[in-house]
N, CA and C atoms of all chains as a GROMACS GRO file, in nm:
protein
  546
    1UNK      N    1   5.592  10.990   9.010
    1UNK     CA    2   5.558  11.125   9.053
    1UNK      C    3   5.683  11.204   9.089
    2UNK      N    4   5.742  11.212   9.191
    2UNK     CA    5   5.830  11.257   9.243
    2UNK      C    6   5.954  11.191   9.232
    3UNK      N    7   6.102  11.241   9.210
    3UNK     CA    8   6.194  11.187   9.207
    3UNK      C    9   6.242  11.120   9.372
    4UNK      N   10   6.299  11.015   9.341
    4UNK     CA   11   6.325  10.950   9.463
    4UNK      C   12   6.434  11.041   9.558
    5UNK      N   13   6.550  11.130   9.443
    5UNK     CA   14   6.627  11.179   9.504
    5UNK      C   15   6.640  11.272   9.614
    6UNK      N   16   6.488  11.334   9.641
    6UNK     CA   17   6.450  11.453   9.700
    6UNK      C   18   6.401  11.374   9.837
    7UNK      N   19   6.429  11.222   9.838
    7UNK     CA   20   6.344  11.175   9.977
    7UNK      C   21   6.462  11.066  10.003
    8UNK      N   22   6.577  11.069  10.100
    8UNK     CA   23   6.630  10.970  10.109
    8UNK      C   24   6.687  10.952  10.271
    9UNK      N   25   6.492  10.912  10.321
    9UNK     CA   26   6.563  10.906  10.434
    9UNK      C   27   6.539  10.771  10.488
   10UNK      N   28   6.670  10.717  10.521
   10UNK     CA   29   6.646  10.590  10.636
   10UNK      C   30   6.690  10.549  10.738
   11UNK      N   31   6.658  10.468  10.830
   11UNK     CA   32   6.672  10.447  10.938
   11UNK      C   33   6.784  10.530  11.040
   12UNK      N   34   6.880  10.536  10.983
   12UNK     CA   35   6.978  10.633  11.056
   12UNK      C   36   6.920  10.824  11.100
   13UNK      N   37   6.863  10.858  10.951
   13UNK     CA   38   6.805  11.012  10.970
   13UNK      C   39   6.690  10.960  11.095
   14UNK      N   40   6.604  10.907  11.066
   14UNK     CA   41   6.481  10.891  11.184
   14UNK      C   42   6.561  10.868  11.335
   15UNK      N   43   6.661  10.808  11.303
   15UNK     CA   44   6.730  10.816  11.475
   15UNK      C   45   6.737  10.946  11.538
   16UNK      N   46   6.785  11.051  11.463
   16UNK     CA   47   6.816  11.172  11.483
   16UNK      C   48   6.713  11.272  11.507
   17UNK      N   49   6.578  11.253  11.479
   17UNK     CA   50   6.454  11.312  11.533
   17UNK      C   51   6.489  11.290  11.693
   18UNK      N   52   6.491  11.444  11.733
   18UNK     CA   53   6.469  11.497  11.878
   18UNK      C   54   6.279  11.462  11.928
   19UNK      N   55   6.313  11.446  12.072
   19UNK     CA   56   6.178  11.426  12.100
   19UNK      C   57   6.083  11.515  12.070
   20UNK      N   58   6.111  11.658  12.058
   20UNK     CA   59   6.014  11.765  12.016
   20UNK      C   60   5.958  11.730  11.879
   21UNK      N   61   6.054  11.720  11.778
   21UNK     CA   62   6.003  11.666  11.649
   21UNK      C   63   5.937  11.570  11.633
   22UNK      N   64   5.963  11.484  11.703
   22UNK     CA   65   5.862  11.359  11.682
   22UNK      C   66   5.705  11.354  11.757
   23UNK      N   67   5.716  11.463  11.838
   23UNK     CA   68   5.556  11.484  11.872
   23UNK      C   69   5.551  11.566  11.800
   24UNK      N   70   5.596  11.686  11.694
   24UNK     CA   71   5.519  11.699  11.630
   24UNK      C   72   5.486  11.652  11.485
   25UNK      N   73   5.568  11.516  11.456
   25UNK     CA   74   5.534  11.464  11.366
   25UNK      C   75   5.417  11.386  11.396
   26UNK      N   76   5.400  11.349  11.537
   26UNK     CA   77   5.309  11.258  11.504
   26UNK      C   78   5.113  11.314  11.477
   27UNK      N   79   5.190  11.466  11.531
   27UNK     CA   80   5.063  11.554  11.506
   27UNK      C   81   5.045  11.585  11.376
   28UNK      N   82   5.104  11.562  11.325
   28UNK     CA   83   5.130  11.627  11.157
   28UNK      C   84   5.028  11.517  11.107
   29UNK      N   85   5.096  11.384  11.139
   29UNK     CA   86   5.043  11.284  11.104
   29UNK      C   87   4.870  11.251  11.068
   30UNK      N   88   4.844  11.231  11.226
   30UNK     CA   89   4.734  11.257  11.251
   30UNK      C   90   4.618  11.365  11.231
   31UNK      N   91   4.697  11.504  11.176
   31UNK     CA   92   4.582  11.580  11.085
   31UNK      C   93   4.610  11.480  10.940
   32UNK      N   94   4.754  11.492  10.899
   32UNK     CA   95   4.741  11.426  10.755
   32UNK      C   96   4.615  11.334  10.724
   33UNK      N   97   4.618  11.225  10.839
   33UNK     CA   98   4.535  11.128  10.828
   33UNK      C   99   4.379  11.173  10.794
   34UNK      N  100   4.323  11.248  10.891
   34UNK     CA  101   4.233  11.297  10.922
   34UNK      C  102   4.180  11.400  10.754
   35UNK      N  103   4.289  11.419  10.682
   35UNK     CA  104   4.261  11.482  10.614
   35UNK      C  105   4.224  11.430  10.465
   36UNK      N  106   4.318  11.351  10.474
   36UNK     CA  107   4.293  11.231  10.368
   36UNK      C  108   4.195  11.136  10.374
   37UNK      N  109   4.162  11.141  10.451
   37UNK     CA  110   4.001  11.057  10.506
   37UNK      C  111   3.906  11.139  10.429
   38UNK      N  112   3.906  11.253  10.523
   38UNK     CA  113   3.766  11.362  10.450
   38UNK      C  114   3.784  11.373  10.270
   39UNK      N  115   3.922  11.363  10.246
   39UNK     CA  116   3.920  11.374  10.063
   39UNK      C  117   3.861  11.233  10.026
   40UNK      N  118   3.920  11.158  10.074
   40UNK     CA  119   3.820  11.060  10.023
   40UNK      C  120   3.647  11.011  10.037
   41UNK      N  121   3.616  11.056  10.118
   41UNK     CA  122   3.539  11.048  10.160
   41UNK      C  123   3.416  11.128  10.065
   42UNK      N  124   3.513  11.261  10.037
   42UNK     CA  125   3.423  11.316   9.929
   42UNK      C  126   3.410  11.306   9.812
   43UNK      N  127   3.566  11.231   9.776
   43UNK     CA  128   3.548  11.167   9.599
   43UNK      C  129   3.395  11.095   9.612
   44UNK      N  130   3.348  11.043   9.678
   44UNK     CA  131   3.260  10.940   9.764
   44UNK      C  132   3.126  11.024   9.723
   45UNK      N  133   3.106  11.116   9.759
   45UNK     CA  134   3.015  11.162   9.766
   45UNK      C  135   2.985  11.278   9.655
   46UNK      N  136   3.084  11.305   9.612
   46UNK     CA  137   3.054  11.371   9.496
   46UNK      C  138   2.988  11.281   9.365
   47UNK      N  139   3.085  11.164   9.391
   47UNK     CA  140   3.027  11.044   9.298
   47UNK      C  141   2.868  11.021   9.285
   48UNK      N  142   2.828  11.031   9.430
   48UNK     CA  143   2.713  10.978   9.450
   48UNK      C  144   2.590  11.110   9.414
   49UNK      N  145   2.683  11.238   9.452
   49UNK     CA  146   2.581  11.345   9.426
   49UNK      C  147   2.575  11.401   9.309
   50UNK      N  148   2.655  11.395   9.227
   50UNK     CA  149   2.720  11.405   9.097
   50UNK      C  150   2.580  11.365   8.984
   51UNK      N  151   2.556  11.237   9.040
   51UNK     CA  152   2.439  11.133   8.962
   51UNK      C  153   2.300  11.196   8.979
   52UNK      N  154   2.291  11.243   9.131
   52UNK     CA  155   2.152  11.245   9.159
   52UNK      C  156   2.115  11.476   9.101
   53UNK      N  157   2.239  11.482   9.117
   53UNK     CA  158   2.222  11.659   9.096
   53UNK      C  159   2.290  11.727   8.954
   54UNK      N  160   2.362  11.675   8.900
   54UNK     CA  161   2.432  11.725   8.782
   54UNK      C  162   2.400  11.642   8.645
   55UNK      N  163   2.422  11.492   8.689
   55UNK     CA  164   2.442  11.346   8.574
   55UNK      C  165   2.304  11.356   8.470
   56UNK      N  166   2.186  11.395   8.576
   56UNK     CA  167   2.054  11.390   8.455
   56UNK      C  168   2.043  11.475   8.401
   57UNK      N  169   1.961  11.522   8.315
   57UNK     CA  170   1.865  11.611   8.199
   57UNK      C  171   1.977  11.624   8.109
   58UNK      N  172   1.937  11.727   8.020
   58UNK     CA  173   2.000  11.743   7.885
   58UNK      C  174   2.133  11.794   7.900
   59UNK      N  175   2.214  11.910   7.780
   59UNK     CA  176   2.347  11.942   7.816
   59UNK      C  177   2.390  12.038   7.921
   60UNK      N  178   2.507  12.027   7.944
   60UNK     CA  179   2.569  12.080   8.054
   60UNK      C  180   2.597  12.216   8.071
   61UNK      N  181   2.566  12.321   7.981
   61UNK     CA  182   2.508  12.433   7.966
   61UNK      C  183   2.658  12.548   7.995
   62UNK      N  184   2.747  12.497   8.083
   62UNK     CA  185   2.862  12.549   8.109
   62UNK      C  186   2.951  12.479   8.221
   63UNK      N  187   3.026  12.499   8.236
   63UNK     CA  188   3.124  12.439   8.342
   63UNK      C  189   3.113  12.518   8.491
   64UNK      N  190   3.006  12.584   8.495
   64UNK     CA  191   2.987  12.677   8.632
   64UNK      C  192   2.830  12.575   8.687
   65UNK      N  193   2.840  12.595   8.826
   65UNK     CA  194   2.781  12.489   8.907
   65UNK      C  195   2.642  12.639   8.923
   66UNK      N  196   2.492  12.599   8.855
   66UNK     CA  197   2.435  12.696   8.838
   66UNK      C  198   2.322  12.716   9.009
   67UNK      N  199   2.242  12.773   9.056
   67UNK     CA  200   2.245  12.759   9.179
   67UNK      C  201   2.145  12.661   9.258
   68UNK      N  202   2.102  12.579   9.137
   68UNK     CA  203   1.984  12.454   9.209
   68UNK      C  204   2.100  12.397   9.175
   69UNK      N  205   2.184  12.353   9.064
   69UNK     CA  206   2.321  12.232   9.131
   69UNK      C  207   2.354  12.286   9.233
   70UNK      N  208   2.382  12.371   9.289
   70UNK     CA  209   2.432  12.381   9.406
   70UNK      C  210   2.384  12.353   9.542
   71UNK      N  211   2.252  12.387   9.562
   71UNK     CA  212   2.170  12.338   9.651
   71UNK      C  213   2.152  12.221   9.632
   72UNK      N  214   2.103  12.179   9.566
   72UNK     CA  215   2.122  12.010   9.561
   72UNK      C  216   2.169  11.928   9.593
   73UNK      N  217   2.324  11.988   9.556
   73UNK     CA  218   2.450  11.918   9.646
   73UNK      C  219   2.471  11.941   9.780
   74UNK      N  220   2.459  12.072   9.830
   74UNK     CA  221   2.471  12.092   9.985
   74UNK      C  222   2.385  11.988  10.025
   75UNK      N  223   2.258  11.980   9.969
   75UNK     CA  224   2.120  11.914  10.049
   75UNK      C  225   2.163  11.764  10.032
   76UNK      N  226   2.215  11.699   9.934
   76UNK     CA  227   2.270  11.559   9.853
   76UNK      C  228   2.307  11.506  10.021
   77UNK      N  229   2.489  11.579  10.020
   77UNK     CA  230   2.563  11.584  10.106
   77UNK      C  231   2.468  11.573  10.246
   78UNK      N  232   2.423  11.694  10.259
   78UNK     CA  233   2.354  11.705  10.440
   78UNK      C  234   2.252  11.531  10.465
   79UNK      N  235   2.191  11.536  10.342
   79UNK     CA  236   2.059  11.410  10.356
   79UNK      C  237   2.101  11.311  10.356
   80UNK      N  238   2.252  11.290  10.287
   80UNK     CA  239   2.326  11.179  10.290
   80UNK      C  240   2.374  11.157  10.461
   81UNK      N  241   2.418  11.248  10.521
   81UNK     CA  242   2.460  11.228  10.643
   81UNK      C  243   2.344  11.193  10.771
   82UNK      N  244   2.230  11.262  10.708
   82UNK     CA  245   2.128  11.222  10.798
   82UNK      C  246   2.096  11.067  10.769
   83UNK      N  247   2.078  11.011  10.641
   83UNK     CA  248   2.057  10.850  10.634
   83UNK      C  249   2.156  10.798  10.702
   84UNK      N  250   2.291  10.817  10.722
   84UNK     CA  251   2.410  10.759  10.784
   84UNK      C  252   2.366  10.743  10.903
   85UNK      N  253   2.345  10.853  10.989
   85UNK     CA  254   2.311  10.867  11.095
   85UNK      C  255   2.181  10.799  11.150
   86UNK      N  256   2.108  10.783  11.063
   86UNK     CA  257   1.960  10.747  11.116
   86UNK      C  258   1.984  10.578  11.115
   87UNK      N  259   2.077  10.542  11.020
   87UNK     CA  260   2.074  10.397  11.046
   87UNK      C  261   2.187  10.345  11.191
   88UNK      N  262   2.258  10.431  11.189
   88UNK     CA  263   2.340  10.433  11.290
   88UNK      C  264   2.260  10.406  11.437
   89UNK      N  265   2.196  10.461  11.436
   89UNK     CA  266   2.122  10.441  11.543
   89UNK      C  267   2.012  10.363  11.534
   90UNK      N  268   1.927  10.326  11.455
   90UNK     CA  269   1.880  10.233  11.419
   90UNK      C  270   1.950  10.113  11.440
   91UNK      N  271   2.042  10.100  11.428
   91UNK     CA  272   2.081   9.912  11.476
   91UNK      C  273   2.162   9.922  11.606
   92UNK      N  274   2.173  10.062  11.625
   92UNK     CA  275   2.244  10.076  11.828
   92UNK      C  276   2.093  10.015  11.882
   93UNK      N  277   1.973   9.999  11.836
   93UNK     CA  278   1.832  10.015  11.893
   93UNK      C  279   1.788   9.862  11.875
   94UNK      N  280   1.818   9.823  11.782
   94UNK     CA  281   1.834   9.664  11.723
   94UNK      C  282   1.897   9.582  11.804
   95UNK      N  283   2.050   9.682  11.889
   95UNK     CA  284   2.111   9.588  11.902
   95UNK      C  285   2.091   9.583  12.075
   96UNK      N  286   2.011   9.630  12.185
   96UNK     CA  287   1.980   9.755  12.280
   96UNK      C  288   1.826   9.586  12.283
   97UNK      N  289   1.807   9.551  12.208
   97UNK     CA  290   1.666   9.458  12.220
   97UNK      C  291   1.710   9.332  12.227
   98UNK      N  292   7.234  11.528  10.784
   98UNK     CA  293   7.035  11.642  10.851
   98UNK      C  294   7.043  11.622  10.961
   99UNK      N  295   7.040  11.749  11.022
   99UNK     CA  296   6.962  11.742  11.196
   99UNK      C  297   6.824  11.708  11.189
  100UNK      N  298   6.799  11.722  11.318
  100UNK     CA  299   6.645  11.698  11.343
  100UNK      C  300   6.579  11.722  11.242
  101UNK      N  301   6.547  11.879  11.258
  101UNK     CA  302   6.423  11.960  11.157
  101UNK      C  303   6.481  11.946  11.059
  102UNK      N  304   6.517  11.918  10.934
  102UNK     CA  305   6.576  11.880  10.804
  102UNK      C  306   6.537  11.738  10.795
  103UNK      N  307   6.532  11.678  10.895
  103UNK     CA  308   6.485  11.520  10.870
  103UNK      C  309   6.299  11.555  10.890
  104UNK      N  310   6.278  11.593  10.990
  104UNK     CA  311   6.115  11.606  10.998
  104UNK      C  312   6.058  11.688  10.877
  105UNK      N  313   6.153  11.782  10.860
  105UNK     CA  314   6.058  11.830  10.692
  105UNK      C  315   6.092  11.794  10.569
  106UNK      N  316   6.128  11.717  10.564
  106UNK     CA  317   6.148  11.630  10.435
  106UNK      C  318   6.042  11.536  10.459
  107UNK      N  319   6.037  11.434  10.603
  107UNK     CA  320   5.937  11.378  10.583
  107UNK      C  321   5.805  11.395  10.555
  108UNK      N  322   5.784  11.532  10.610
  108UNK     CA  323   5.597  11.640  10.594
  108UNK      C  324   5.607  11.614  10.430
  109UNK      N  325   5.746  11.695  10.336
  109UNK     CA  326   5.767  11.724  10.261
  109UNK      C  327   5.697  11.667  10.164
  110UNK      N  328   5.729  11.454  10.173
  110UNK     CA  329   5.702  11.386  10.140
  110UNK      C  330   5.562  11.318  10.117
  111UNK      N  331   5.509  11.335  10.252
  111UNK     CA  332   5.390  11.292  10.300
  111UNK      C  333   5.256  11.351  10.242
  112UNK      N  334   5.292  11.541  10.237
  112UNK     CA  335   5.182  11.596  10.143
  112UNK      C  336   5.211  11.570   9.987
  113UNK      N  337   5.297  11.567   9.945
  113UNK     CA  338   5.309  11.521   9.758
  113UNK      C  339   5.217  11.383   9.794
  114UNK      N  340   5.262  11.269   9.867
  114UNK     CA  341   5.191  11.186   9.842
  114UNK      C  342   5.069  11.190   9.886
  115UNK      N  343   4.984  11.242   9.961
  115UNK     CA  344   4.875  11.268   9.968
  115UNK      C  345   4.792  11.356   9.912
  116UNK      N  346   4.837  11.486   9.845
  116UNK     CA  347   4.842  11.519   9.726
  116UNK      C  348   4.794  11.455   9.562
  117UNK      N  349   4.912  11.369   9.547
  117UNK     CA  350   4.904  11.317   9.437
  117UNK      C  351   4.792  11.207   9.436
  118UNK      N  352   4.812  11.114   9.518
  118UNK     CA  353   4.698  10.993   9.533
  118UNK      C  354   4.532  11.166   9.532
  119UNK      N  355   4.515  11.250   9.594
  119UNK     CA  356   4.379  11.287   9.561
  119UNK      C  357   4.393  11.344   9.446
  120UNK      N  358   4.466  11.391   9.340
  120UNK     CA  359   4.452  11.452   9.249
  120UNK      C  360   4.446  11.316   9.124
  121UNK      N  361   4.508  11.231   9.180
  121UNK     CA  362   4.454  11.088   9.070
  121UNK      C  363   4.280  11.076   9.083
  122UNK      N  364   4.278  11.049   9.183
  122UNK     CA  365   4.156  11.024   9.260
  122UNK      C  366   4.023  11.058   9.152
  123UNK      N  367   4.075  11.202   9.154
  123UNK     CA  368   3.978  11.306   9.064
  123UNK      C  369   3.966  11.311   8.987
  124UNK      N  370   4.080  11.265   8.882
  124UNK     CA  371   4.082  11.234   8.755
  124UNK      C  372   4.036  11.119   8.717
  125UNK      N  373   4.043  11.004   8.765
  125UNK     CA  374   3.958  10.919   8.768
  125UNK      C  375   3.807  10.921   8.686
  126UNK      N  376   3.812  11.010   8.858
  126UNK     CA  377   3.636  11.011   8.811
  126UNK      C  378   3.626  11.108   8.757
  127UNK      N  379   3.683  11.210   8.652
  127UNK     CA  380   3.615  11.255   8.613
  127UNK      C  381   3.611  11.236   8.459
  128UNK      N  382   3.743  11.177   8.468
  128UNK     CA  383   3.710  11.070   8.345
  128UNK      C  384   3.630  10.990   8.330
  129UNK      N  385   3.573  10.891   8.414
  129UNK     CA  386   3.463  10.810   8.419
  129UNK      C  387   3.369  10.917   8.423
  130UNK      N  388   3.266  11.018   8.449
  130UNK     CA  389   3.169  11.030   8.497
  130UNK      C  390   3.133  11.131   8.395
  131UNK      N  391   3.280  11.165   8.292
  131UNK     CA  392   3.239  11.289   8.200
  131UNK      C  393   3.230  11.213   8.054
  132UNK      N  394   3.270  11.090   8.066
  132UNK     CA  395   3.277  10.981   7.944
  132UNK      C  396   3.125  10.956   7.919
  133UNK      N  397   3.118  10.904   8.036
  133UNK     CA  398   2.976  10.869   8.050
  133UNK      C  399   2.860  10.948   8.016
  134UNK      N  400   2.878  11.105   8.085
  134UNK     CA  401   2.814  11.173   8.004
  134UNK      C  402   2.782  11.260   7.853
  135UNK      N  403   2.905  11.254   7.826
  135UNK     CA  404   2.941  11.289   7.725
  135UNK      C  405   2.997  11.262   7.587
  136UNK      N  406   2.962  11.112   7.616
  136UNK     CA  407   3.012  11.024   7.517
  136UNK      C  408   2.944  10.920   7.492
  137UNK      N  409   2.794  10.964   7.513
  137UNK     CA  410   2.661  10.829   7.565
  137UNK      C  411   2.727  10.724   7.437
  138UNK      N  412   2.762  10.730   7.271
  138UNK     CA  413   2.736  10.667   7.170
  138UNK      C  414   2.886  10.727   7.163
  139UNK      N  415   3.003  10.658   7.139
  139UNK     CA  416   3.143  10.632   7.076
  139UNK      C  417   3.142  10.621   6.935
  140UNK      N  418   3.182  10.728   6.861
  140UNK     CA  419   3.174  10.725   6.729
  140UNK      C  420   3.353  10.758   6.697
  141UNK      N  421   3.372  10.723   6.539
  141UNK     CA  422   3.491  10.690   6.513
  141UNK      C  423   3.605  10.808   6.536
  142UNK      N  424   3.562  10.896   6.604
  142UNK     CA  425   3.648  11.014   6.674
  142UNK      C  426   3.537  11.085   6.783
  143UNK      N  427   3.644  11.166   6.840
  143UNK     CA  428   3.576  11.260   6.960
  143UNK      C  429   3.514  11.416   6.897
  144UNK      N  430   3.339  11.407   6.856
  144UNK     CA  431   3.324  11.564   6.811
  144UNK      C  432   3.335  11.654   6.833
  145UNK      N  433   3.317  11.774   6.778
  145UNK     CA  434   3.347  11.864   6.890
  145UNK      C  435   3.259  11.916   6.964
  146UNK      N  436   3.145  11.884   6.964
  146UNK     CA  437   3.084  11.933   7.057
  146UNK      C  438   3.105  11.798   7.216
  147UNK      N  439   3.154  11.711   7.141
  147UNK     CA  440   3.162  11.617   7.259
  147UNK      C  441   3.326  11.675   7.352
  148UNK      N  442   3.418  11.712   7.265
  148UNK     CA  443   3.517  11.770   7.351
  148UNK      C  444   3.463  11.889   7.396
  149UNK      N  445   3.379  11.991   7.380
  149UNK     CA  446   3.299  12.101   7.452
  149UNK      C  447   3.262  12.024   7.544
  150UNK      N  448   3.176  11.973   7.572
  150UNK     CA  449   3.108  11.878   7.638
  150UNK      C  450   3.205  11.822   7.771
  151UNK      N  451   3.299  11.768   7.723
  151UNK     CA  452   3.390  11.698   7.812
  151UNK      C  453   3.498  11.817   7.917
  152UNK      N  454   3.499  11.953   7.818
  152UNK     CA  455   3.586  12.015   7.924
  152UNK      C  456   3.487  12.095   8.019
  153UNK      N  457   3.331  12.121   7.997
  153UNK     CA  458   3.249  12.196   8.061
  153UNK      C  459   3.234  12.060   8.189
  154UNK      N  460   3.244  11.948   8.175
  154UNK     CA  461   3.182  11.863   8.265
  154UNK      C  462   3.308  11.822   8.360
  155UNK      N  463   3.466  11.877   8.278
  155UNK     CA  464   3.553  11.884   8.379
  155UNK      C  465   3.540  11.985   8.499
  156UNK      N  466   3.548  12.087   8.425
  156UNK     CA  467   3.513  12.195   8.538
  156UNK      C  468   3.401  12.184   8.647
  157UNK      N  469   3.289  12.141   8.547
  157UNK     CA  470   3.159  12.122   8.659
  157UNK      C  471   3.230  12.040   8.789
  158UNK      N  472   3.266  11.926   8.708
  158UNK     CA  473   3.303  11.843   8.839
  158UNK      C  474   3.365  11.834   8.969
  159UNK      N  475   3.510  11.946   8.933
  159UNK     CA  476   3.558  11.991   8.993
  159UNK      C  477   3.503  12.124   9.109
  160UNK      N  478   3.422  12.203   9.024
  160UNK     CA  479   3.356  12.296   9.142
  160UNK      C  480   3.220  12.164   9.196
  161UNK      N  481   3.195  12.084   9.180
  161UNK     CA  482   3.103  11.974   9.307
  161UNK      C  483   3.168  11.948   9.342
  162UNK      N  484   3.302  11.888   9.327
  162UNK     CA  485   3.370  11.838   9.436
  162UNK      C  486   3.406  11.952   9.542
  163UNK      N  487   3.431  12.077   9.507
  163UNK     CA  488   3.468  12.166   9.633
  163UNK      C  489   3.367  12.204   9.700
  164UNK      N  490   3.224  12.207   9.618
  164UNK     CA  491   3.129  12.208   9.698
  164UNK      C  492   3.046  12.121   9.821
  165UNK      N  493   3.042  11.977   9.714
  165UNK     CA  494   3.067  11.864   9.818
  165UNK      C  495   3.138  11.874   9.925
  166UNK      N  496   3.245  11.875   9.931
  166UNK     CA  497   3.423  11.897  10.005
  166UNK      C  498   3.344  12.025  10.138
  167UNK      N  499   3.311  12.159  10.098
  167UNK     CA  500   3.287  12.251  10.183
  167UNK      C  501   3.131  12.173  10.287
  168UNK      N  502   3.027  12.125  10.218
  168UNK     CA  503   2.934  12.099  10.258
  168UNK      C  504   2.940  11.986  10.440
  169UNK      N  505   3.043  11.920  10.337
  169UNK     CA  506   3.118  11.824  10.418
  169UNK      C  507   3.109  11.802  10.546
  170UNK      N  508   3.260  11.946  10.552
  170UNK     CA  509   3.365  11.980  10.630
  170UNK      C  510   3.209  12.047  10.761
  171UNK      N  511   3.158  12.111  10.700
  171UNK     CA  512   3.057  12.168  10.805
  171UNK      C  513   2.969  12.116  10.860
  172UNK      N  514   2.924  11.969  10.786
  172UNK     CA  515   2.824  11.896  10.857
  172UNK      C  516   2.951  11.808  10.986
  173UNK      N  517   3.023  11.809  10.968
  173UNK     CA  518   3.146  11.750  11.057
  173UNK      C  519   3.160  11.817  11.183
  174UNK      N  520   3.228  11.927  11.159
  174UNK     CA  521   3.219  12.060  11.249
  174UNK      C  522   3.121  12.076  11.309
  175UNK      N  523   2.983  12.072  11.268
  175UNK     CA  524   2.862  12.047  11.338
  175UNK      C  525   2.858  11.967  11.449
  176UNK      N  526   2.865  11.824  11.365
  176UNK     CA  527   2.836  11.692  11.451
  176UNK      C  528   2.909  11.737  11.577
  177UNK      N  529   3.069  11.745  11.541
  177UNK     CA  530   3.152  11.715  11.685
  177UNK      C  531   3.095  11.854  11.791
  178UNK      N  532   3.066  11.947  11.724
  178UNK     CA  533   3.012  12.058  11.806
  178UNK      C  534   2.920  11.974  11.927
  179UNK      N  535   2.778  11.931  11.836
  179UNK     CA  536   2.644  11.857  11.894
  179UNK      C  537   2.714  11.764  11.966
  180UNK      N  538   2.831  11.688  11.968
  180UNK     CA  539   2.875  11.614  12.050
  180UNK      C  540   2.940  11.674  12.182
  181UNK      N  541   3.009  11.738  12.153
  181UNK     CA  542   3.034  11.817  12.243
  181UNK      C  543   2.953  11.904  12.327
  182UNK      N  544   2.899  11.921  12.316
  182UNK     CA  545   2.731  11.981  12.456
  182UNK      C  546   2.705  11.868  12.541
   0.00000   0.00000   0.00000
């Protein structure tokens, strides 16, 4: 991907981070993280909604998402989070006995 | 490098690679998921209505994923809201 030459930092450059920088790297971080979670998360779910809202019936008519794919998917997504949730608590209740 | 010359090179770094790993990600699947549709029977070339086929189901894919992606982000925002009360 990227040339190595544009990134050459080691151990000596990281010494040189002032304390200000390094809290806000570690904030940087921690959205990064946070953010890369949610992308994955939705390759995830697009996969899954992909099948149940776009994948069936005949051809694909155009490359524009027409407005029952679209609802579908919001609803895919939302109903998906409610099963998450409902089992979630479902075995807090399992486990509570 | 002072400080800030060392901290933004590292950001620098950090979004290409997080970046790149989701833009593989996507291609992936949308190679898998547009093959699949669009290529039910493999015949001794790609027709053209099957390359029609394959770039309409790129695009599709890509606007579900931002739709997915937006749907997401708000059932999230929600939750921690409802948590927060």
């Amino acid at each position: 991907m990227s040339s190595s030459s544009d990134f050459n930092i080691d151990q000596s450059d990281i010494e040189k981070l002032n304390d200000k920088d390094k809290t806000e790297l570690r904030q940087f971080f921690a959205n990064e993280e946070q953010r890369a979670r949610i992308q994955s998360q939705t390759h995830e779910l697009t996969s899954i909604c992909w099948k149940k809202c776009v994948a069936s019936g005949g051809t694909l008519r155009s490359g524009a998402l027409d407005k029952s794919e679209q609802t579908c998917l919001a609803n895919c997504v939302d109903r998906f989070m409610d099963a998450n949730l409902a089992t979630l608590k479902r075995l807090a209740t399992m486990r509570d006995q | 490098m002072d400080s800030d010359a060392v901290k933004k090179a590292i950001i620098r770094q950090a979004l290409q690679t997080t970046n790149s790993v989701n833009a593989r990600t996507l291609m992936e699947n949308i190679n898998r998921k547009c093959f699949e549709r669009c290529v039910p029977k493999p015949g001794s070339s790609l027709s053209s209505s099957e390359e029609t086929c394959l770039t309409q189901c790129m695009e599709k894919y890509m606007a579900a994923w931002n739709q997915v992606n937006l749907t997401y982000i708000r059932r999230i925002q929600q939750e921690v809201g409802n948590q927060a009360i």
